[in-house]
SENU-234820 format. One record per residue: residue number from 1; residue in one letter; x, z, y of N, C-alpha, C, O in turn. Coordinates in steps of 0.02 Angstrom, whole numbers, plus 50000, padded with zeros to 5 digits. Example, Ala and Ser with C-alpha at 12.3 -4.5 7.8 and 13.67 -1.06 7.14 Angstrom:
<recs>
REC, resi, resn, n_c1, n_c3, n_c2, ca_c1, ca_c3, ca_c2, c_c1, c_c3, c_c2, o_c1, o_c3, o_c2
REC, 1, A, 50660, 50390, 49716, 50615, 50390, 49775, 50660, 50390, 49835, 50712, 50423, 49834
REC, 2, S, 50642, 50354, 49888, 50684, 50357, 49947, 50645, 50394, 50002, 50670, 50402, 50057
</recs>
This chain:
<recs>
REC, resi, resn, n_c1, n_c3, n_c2, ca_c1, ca_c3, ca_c2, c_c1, c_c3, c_c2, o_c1, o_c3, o_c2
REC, 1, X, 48379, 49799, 51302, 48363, 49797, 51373, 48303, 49841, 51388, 48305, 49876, 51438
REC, 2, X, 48261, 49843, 51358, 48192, 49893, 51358, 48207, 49947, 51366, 48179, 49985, 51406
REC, 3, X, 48273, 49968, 51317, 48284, 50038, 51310, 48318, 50064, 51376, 48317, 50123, 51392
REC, 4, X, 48342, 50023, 51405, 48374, 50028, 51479, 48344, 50032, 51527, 48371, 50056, 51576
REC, 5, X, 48281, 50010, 51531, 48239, 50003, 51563, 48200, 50062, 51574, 48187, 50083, 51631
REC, 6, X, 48177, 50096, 51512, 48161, 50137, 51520, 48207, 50231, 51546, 48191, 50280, 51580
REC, 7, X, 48257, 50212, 51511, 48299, 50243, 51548, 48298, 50278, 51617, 48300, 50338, 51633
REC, 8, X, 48292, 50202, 51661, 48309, 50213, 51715, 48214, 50234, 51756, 48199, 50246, 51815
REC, 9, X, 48182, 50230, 51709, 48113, 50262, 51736, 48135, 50327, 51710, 48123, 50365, 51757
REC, 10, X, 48157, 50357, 51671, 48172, 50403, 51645, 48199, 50445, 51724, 48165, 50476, 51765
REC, 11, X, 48253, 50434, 51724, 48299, 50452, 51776, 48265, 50462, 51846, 48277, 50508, 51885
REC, 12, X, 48216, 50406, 51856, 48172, 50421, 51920, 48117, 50474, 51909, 48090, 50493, 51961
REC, 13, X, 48098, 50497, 51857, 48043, 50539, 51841, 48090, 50584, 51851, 48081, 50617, 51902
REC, 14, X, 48138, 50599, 51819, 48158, 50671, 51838, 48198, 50677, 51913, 48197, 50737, 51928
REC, 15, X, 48229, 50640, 51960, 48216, 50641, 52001, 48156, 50653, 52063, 48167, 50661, 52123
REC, 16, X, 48104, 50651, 52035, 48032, 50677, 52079, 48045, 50728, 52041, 48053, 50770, 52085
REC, 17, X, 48057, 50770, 51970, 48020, 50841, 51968, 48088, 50869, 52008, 48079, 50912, 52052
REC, 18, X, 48138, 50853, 51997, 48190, 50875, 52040, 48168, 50916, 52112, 48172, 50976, 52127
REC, 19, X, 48138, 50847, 52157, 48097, 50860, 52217, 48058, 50884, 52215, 48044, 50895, 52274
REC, 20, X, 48006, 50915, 52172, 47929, 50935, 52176, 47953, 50993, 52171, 47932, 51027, 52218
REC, 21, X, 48002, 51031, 52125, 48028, 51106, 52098, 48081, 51103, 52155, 48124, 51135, 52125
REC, 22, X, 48109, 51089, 52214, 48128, 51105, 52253, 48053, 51114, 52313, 48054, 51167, 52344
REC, 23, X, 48020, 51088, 52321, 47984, 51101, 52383, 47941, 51148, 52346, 47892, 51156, 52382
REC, 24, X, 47934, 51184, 52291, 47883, 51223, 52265, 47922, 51291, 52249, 47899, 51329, 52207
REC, 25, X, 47976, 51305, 52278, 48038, 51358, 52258, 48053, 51351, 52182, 48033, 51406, 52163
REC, 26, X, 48067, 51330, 52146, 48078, 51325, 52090, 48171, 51320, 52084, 48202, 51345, 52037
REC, 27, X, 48201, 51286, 52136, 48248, 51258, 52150, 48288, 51272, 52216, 48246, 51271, 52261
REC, 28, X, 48349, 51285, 52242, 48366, 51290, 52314, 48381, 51217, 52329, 48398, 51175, 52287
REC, 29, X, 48374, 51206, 52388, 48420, 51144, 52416, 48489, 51145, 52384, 48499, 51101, 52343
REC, 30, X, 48526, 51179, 52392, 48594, 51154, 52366, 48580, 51138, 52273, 48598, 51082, 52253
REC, 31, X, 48555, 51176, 52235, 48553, 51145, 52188, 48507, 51086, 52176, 48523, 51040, 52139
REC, 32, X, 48468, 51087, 52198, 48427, 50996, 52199, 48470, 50954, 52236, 48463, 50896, 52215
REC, 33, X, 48502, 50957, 52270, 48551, 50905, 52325, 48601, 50897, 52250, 48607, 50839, 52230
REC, 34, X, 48639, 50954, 52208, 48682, 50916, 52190, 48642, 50880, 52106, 48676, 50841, 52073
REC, 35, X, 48578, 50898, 52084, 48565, 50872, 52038, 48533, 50792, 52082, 48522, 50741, 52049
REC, 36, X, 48525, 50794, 52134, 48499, 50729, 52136, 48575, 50691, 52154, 48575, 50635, 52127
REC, 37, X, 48625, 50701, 52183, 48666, 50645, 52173, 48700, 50642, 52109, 48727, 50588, 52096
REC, 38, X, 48704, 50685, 52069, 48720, 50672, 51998, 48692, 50616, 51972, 48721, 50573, 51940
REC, 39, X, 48603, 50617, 51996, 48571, 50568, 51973, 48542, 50496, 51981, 48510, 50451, 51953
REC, 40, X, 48578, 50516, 52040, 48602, 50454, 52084, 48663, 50414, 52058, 48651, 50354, 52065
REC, 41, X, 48707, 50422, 52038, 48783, 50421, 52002, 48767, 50404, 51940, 48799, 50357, 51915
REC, 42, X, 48720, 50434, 51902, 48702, 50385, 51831, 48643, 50350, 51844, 48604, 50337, 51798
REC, 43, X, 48630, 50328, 51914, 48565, 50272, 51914, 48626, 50212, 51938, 48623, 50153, 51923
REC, 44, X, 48672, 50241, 51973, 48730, 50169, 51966, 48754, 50150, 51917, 48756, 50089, 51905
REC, 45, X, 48771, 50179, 51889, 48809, 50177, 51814, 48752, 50117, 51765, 48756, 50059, 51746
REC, 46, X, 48702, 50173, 51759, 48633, 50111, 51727, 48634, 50069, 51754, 48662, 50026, 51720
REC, 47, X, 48614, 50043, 51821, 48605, 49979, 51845, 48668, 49912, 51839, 48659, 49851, 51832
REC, 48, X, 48750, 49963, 51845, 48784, 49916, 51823, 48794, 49886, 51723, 48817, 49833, 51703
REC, 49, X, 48767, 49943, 51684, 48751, 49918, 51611, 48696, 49887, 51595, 48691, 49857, 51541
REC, 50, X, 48637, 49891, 51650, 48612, 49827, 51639, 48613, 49751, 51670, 48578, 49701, 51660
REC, 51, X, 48663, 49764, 51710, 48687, 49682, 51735, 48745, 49672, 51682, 48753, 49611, 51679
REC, 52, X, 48772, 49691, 51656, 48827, 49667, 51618, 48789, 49650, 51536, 48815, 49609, 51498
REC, 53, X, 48720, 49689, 51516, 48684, 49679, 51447, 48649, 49601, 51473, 48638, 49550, 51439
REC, 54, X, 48639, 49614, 51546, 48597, 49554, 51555, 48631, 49477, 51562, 48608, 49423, 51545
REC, 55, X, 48688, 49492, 51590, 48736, 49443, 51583, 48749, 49407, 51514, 48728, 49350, 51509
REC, 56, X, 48784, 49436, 51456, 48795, 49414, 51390, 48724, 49416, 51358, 48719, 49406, 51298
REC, 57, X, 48673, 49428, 51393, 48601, 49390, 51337, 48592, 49336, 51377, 48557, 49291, 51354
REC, 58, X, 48615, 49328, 51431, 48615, 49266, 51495, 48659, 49213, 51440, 48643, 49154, 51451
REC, 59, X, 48695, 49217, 51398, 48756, 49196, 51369, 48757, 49182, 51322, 48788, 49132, 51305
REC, 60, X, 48728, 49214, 51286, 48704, 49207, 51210, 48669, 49160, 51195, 48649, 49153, 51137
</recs>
């Protein structure tokens, strides 16, 4: 679960450099638009593997 956890700080950190290297030209809008819903799409994905890890230690 930790490791998931961190993960998903993971995923939000690069989400801000995402944003910071778009407002600093590093990046265009269209390519930050589609790396952030990519990353959006595996922050759902995480959040549903950790309700389902959290469930069966709920269980255990």
């Amino acid at each position: 679960m930790q490791f998931l956890r961190i993960a998903q700080g993971s995923l939000k950190e690069l989400e801000t450099h995402v944003v910071i290297s778009q407002r600093v030209g590093f990046l265009k809008a269209e390519a930050a638009a589609e790396l952030l819903d990519a990353s959006e799409e595996c922050g759902k994905m995480l959040r549903s593997l950790i309700r389902v890890a959290q469930r069966k230690q709920a269980d255990e």
